[in-house]
N, C-alpha and C positions, 0 to 999 in steps of 0.2 A: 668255100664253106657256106652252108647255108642256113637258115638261122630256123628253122627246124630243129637243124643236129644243136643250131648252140643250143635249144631250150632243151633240150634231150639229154646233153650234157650236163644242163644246171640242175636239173631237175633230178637225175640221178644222183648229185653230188647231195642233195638236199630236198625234198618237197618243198613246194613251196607256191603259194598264191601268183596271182598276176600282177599283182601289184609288187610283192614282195622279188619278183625275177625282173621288171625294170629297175630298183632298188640295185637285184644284184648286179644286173648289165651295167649300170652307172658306174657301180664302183668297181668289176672286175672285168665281164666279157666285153665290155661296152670298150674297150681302151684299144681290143683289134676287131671288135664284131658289133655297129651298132644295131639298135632298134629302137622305134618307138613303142610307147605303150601302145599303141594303137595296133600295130605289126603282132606285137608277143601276145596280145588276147586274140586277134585275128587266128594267129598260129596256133594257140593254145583249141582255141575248136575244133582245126584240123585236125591237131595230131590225135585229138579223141576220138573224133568220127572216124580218125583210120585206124580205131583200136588201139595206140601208140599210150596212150596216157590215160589215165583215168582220174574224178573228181575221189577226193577220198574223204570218206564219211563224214558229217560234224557229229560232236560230242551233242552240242544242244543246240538244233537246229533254230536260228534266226534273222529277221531280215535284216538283206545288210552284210550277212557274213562273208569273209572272202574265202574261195573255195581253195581248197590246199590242192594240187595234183602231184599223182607218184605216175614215174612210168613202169610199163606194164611189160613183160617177157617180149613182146612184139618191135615195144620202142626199143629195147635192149638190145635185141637182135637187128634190129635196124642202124642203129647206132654203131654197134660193132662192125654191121656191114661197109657202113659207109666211113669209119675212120679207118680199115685195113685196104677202102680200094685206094688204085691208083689217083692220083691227082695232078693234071699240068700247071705248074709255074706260070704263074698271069704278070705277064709284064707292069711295069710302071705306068700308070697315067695321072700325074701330078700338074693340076693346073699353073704350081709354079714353073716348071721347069720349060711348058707351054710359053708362058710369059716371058720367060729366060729368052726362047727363041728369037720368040714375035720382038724382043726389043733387040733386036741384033737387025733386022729392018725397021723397023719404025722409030727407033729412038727410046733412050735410057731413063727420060723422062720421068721422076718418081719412082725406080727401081730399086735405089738404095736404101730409101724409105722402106718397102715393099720388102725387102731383103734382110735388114734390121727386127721388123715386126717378127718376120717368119723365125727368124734367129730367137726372138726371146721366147715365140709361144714354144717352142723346140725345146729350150734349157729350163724354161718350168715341166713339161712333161718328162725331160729325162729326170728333174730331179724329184719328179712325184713317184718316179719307178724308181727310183734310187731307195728310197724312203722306206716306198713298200716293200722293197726287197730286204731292207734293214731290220724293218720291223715283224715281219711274217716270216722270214725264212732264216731259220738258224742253223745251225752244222749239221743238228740229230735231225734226220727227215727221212719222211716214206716215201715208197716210189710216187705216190700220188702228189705228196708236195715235190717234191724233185721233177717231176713232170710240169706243174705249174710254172716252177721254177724257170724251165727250161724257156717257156712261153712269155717271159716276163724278162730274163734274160736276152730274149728275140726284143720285144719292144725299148730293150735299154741298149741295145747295141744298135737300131735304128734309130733313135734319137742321139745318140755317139754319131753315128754318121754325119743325119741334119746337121747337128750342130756343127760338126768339123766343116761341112763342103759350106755352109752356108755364110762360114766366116771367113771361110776361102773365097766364096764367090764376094761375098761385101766386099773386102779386099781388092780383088780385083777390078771389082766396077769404080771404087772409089780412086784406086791407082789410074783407071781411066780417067774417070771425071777430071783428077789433076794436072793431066799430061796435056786437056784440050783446052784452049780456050773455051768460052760460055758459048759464045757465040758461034764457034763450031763443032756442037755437040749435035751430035744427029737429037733430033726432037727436043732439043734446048733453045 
């Protein structure tokens, strides 16, 4: 995904300012697609100058004011173009799991610590998707929330996972620790 398409996407769903689309990223796309403000007004130039979007009128023009943008038949078709192509599955590159490795040679040293943290940031964000899914999505829904739904659904069964494998792995590294002495603990 590229964050183009996401501002293409928010922006269809809504016009909305530069300020007001980091806003929205924060609290929605931002959870599988980030950005800085810095990136979204960078992007937001492009996608004008390539005819994608346009500034839409103010009521009473003054300084200061934040520009609304709608996208334009061009961005639409673009959009459309690019969520019906094909796309390849991009592997995992998870610097914990990196770490997982690297202490299987160097030693376990602070890992469980390391393994714990990761556990709890994991069980606040599943239950901040839990939440939202509680409080925004109810039985009667359009295809448009059933769609969101689906994407939300995806990041709550991702944090199901973490959490699961991560209290697996604690587990285990801790069933280690117990089994060695101190002093023969690779990097203890």
């Amino acid at each position: 995904m590229s964050l183009p398409h996401a501002i293409l996407t928010a922006l269809l769903e809504k016009p909305s300012s530069g300020l007001e689309l980091t806003r929205r990223f924060d609290r929605s796309i931002g959870y599988f697609w980030s950005a800085t403000h810095q990136q979204i007004y960078r992007e937001l130039g492009k996608l004008e100058v390539a005819g994608f979007i346009r500034a839409l009128p103010c009521d009473q023009p003054s300084r200061g004011q934040k520009k609304q943008f709608a996208v334009l038949p061009a961005g639409r078709a673009e959009l459309t173009r690019w969520a019906s192509a094909e796309q390849e599955s991009k592997p995992i590159r998870d610097a914990l799991l990196l770490r997982l490795r690297a202490s299987a040679v160097v030693g376990r040293a602070g890992l469980d610590e390391e393994l714990r943290r990761h556990l709890a940031l994991h069980r606040r964000q599943l239950a901040e998707y839990q939440e939202i899914e509680g409080r925004d999505f109810g039985a009667a829904a359009g295809p448009e929330d059933r769609l969101r739904r689906l994407v939300l659904r995806a990041g709550i069964g991702l944090e199901t996972f973490w959490v699961d494998w991560l209290a697996q792995a604690l587990t285990e590294v801790e069933d280690m620790d117990a089994a060695e002495p101190p002093q023969d603990r690779p990097g203890g």
